[in-house]
LORO-298223 format. One record per residue (C-alpha): chain; x, y, z. Coordinates in steps of 0.25 Angstrom, whole numbers, plus 5000, padded with zeros to 4 digits. Layout:
BEGIN
@unit = A&c1 = X&c2 = Y&c3 = Z
...
END
This chain:
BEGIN
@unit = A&c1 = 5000&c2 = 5000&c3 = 5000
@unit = A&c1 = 5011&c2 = 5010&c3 = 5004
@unit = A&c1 = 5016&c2 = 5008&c3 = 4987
@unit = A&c1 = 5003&c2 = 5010&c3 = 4984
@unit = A&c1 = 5002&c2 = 5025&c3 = 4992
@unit = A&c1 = 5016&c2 = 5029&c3 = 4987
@unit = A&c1 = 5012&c2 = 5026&c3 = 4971
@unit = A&c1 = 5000&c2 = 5035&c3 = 4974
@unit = A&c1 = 5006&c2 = 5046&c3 = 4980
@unit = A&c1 = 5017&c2 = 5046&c3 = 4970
@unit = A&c1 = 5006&c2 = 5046&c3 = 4959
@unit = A&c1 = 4998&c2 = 5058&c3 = 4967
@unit = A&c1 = 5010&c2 = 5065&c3 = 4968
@unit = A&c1 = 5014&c2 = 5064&c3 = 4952
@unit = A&c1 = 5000&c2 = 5068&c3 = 4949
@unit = A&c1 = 5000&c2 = 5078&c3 = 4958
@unit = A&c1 = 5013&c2 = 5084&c3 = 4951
@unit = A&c1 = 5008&c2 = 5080&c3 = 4937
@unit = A&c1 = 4997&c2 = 5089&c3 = 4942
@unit = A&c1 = 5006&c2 = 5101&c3 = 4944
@unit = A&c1 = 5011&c2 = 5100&c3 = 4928
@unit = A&c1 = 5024&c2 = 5094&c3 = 4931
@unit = A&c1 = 5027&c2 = 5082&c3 = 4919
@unit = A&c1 = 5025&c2 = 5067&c3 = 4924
@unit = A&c1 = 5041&c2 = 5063&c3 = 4921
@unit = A&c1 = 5046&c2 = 5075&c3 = 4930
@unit = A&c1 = 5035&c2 = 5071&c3 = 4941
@unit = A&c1 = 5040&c2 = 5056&c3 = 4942
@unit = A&c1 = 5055&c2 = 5061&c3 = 4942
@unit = A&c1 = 5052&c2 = 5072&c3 = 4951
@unit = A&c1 = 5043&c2 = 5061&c3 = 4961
@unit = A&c1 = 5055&c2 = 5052&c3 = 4960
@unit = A&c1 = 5067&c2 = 5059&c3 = 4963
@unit = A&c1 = 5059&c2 = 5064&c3 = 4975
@unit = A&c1 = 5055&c2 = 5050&c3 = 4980
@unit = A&c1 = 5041&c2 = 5053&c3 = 4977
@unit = A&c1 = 5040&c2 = 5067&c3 = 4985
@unit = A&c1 = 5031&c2 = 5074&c3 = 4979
@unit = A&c1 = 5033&c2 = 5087&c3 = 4985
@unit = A&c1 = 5047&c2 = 5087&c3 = 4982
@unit = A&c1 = 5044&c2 = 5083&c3 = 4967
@unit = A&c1 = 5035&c2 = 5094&c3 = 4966
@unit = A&c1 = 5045&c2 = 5104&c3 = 4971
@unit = A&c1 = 5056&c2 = 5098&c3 = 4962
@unit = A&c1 = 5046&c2 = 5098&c3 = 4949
@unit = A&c1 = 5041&c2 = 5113&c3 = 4954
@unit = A&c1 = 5058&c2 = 5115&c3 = 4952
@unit = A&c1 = 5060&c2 = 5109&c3 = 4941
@unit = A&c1 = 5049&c2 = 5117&c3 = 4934
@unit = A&c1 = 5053&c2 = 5130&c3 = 4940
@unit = A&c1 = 5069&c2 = 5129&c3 = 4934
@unit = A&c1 = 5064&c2 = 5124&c3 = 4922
@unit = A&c1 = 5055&c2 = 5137&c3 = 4919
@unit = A&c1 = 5067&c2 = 5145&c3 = 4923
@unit = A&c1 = 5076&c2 = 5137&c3 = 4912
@unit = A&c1 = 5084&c2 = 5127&c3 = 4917
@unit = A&c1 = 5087&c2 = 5112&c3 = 4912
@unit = A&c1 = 5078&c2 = 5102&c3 = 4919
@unit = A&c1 = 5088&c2 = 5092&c3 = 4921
@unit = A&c1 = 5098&c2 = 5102&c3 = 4929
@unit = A&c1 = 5085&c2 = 5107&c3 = 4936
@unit = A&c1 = 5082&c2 = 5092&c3 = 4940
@unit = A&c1 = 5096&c2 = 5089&c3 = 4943
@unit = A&c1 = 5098&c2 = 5102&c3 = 4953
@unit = A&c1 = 5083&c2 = 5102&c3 = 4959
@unit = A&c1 = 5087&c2 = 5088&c3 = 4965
@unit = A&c1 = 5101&c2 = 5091&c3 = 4971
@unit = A&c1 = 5095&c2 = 5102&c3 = 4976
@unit = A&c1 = 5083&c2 = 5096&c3 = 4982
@unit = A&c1 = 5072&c2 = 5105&c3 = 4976
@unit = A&c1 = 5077&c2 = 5117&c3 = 4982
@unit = A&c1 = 5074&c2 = 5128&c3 = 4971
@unit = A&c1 = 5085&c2 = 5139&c3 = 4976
@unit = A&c1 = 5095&c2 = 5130&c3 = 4975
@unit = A&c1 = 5092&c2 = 5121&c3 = 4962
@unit = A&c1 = 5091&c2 = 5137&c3 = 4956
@unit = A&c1 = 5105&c2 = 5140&c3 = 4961
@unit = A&c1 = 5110&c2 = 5127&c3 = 4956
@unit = A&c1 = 5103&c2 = 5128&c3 = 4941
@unit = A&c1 = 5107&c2 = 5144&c3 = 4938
@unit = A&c1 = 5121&c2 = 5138&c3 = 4942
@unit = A&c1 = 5121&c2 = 5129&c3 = 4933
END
């Protein structure tokens, strides 16, 4: 039963996310690096989105958003130095 809860809540939580307009590829990357947090998916996808509108390379702003654990001011130093 305790599978069953945990498949449930990780499909909520996607859906919640797809919800929000993010793609179904980012979500599951997202849900799985963040062993399935869904509140620090959503931070790290709210991000992701945020550093792309401003112009930078997805695959740097992925790589920098985890070594610095979602925090936005640091990930922003980071990428400008970049």
């Amino acid at each position: 039963p305790g599978c069953l809860l945990q498949i449930l809540s990780y499909l909520g939580a996607c859906d919640r996310l797809l919800k929000q307009g993010y793609e179904e590829g980012q979500v599951e990357e997202a849900m799985e690096m963040f062993q399935y947090s869904e509140k620090k998916a959503a931070e790290f996808l709210r991000l992701l989105a945020q550093f792309n509108d401003m112009g930078f390379q997805q695959n740097e702003v992925k790589e920098v958003l985890l070594l610095c654990g979602n925090q936005r001011e640091k990930a922003l130093e980071e990428l400008v130095m970049k």
